[in-house]
N, C-alpha and C positions, 0 to 999 in steps of 0.2 A: 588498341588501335580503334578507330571509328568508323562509326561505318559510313558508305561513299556516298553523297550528296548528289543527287539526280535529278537534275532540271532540263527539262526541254527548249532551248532559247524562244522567244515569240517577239512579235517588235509591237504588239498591244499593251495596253497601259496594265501595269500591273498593279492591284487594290489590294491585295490580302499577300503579304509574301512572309513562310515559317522559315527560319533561320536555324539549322540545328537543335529543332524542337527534342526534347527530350522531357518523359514522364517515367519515372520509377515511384511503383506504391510500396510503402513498407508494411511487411506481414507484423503486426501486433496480435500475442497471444501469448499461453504458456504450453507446458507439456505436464501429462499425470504422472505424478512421483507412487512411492508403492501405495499412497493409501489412497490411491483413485484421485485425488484433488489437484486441481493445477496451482502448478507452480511457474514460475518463471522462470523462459532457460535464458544461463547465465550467458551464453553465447550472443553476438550480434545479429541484430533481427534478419529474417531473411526479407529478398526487396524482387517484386516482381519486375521486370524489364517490360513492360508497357509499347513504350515509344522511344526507341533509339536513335538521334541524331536525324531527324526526318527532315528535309528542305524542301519547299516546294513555293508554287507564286500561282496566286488566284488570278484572273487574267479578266477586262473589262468583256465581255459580252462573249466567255467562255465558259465550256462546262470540264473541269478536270474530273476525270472519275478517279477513286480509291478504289484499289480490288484489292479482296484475297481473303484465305477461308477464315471462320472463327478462331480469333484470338491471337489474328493478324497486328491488332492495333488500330484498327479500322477509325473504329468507335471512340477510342482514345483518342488519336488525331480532330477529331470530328471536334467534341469535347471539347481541348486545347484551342482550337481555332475559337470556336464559341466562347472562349473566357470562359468557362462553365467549371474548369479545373485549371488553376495554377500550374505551368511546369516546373520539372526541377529543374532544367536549364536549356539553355536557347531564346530565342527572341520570337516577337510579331512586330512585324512593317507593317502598318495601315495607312496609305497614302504615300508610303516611302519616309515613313518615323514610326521609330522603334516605339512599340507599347510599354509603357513599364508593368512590373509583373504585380503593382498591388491593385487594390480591388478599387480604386479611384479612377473616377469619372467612365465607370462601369455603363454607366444609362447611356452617354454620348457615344459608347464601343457598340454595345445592346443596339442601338439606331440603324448603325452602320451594316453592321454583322448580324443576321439573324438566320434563327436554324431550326428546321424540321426534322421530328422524332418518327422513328421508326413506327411503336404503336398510334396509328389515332385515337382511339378510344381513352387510352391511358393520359395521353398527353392533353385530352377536354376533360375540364370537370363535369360529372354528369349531371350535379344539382345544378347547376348554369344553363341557361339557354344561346344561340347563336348570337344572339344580340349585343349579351355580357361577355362573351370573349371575346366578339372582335371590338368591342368599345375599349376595353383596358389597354390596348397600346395607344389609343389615341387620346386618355384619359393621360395616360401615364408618363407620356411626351407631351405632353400641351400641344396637341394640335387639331382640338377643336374647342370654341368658343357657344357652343349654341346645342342643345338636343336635335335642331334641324338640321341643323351643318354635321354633327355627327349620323344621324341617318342616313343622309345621303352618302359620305362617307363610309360608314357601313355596307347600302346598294350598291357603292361602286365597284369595290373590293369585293364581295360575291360575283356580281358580272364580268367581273376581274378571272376569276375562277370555273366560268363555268354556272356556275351555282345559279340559276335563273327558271322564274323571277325572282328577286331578294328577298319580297315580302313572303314565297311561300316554305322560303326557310330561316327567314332571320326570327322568329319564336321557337323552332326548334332545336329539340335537349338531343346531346349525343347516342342516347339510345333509339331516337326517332329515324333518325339517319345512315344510311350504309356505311362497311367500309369506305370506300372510293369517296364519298360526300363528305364524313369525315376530317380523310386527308386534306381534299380541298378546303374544307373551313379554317387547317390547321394552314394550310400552305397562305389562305385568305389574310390570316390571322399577320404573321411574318413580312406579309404585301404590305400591311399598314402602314406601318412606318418608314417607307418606300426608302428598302436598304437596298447599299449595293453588292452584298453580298448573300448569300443565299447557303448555309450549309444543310445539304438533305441525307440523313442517315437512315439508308435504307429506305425512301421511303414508298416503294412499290413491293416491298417481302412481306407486308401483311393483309394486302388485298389479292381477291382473287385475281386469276389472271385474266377476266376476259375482260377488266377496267385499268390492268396496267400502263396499255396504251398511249389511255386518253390523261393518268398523271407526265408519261413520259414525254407527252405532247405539249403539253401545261409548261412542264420544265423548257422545253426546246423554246416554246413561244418568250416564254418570260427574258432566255437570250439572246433572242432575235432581236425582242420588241423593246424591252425594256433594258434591253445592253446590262442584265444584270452576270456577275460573278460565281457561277456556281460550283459549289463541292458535292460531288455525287458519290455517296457511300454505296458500294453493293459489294455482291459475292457471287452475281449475275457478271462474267466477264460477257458475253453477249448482249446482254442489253446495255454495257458499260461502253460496246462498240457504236451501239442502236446508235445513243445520246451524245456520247461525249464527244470533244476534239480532241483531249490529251487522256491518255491511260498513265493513273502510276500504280505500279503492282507492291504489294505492302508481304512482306513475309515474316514471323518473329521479331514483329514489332520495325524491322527496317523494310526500307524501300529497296526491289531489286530490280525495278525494272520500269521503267518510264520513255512516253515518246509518242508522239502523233495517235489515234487509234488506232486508224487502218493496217500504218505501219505494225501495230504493237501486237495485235490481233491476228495478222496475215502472215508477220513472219516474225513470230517470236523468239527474242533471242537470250533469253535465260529457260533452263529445264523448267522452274517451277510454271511458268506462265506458260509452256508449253502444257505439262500435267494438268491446269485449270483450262485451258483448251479441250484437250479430249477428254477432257469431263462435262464439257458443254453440251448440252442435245441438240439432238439430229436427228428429226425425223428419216431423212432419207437413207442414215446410215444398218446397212442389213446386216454385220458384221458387230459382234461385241466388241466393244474397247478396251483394249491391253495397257492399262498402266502400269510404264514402265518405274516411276518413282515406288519404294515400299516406305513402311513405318508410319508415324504421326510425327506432326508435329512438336520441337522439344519443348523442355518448361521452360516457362518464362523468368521459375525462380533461378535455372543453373542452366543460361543459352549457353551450347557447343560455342568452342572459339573458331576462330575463323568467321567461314560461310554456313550460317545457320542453316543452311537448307541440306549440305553435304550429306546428313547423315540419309536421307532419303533421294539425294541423286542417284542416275544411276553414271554419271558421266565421273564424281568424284574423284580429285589426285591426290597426291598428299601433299601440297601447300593450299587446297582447299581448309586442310586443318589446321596451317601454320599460318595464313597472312590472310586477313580481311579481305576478298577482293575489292579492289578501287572501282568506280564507275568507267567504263569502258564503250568507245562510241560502235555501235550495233552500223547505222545507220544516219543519217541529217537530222539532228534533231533526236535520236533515240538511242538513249543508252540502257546499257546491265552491268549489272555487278556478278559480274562472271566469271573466272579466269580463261574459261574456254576461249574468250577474246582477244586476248593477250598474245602481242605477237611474238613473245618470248616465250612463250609457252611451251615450246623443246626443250629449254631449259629445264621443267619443271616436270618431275618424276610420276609418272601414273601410279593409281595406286594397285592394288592386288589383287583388285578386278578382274583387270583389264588394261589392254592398251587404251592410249589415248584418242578420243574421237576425234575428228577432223568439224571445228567449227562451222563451217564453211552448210555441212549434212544437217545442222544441227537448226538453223533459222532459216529451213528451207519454206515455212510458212505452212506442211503438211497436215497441221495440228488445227488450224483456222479453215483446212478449206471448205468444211462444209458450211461454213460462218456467211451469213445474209452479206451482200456487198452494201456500205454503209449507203443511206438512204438520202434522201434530199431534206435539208431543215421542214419543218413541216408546222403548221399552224393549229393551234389547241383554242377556236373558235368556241362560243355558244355551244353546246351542244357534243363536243367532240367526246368522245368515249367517255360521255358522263353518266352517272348512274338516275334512274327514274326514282322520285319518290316511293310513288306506290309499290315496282318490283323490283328493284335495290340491284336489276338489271343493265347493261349499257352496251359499250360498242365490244364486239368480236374481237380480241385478236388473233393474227395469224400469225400461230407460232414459226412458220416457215420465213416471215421477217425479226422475227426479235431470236 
């Protein structure tokens, strides 16, 4: 069976829509026979489960965040969307037409689509100065005619970013520049070729946090302003609340749980996005947190059937092991893939736990309430939590908001 397809309806233009995306890598290798050397096992390869049947829709002048811990699929999805890996099956809508899966007319998708990396540093070349990386997308697309018109170009797209003035970073190499300055060149970089989509993987887990802010501000402006599409990769469900307008929560490679933030944050109604809840910090909370989920996560090479999360609920019955749960509506707009939802669910035998919980206890929103109430769109100006040349310092944030 498959797993359930969770979309939050919106009546904005939709620009990026995955279609039962699905990626499987296959493990290529052998095994040591007695005399130490590898052979080949004669068996069929094993295939990691990546991305399972994932749907979701980019949205004109929105930000969807992906959540959930390492090795959710996060990253994969991210990936897929970018054309950066072929799926093994499922589609991509761009405009409302289906992409075809070969690597033609990749540069016209590249335009449209562009995506920020997790590390800055890694993702600049550091024998390159600022000048040469933001010039190649504008090199690379034909669109500029002249070294002055590319200059300028260049200036814009740093002031774009924060990054001011142009000229006292556009000589400088990525090791001259901070974390946060970095990201912005990279984010600068992406701007160029003024796409409408924007995918960012992670991209505030590698700077400190007192410049998080002013990226997550950058992000919100770029939505605002520039009505662009974004994908916001974390494992930050709190700051996935700060930014986004729509959460989808990703677990063993499937989505379990999608819908408005507020909504998704405050009264969450699948256990796992509950358990990424009370693991969120709090400063004000005085009391250790009891997680009630045990175990780790399974492998990707041999997912449990059913609901891949069962084996670490603590709500589990036994058609948790026998049937997929389907996507099931929480609330307007916000579903899980839960069976606790289900209003047959008397039917369906507890397991040997436990009785059965009453749903109802379960999305009372207890898990979110220490969670900031969502913020007002906010503007990432000149200046706004940017980092200083000289002390690679910038704006504050207060953890008591994010």
């Amino acid at each position: 069976m498959t797993a359930p397809t969770l979309s939050a309806p919106d009546t904005t233009t939709v620009v990026l829509e995955a279609r039962g995306l699905t990626k499987h890598f296959t493990v290529h290798g052998g095994v040591p026979d007695a005399g130490r050397r590898l052979v080949r096992a004669r068996r069929a390869p094993a295939v990691v489960h990546a991305v399972d049947d994932v749907s979701l829709a980019l949205r004109t002048g929105a930000v969807t965040a992906v959540v959930g811990e390492s090795g959710s699929g996060k990253s994969t999805l991210a990936r897929l969307l970018a054309r950066l890996i072929a799926p093994t099956s499922g589609e991509l809508l761009l405009n409302g037409r289906a992409m075809p899966r070969t690597q033609r007319r990749r540069l016209a998708y590249a335009k449209t689509v562009q995506m920020v990396l997790q590390d800055p540093f890694a993702s600049l070349n550091p024998i390159h100065d600022v000048r040469y990386h933001l010039s190649r997308p504008f090199k690379v697309h034909g669109l500029s005619r002249s070294d002055a018109e590319l200059d300028g170009k260049i200036a814009a797209v740093l002031e774009r970013v924060a990054l001011t003035p142009a000229d006292a970073f556009v000589r400088k190499y990525p090791h001259e520049l901070s974390g946060g300055q970095r990201q912005r060149v990279a984010i600068a970089r992406a701007l160029a070729v003024q796409p409408r989509v924007l995918v960012a993987d992670e991209p505030v887990s590698m700077l400190d946090v007192s410049i998080r802010l002013g990226v997550l501000n950058l992000l919100a402006d770029l939505r605002d302003h520039e009505q662009l599409a974004i994908l916001y990769i974390t494992h930050d469900i709190a700051s996935a609340r700060y930014l986004a307008d729509t959460v989808v929560v990703m677990y063993a490679g499937q989505v379990v749980e999608s819908g408005p933030a507020v909504e998704v944050t405050d009264s969450p109604a699948h256990p796992y996005t509950q358990l990424l809840l009370s693991a969120a910090p709090d400063p004000e909370r005085v009391t250790p947190v009891t997680l009630r989920g045990a175990g780790a996560p399974p492998s990707a090479l041999a997912p449990p059937s059913g609901c891949r999360f069962r084996l670490r609920c603590p709500y589990a019955m036994a058609i948790c092991a026998e049937q997929t749960p389907p996507a099931f509506a929480a609330a307007d707009g916000h579903l899980s893939a839960c069976w606790l939802l289900d209003e047959r669910r008397d039917s369906a035998a507890p397991s040997a736990g436990g009785a059965k919980p009453d749903p109802a206890s379960i999305a009372t929103g207890e898990a979110a309430s220490h969670l900031p109430a969502m913020p007002g769109r906010r503007s990432a100006g000149p200046g706004a939590g940017q980092d200083t040349p000289d002390t690679g310092q910038g704006e504050v944030m207060n953890t008591d908001e994010i």
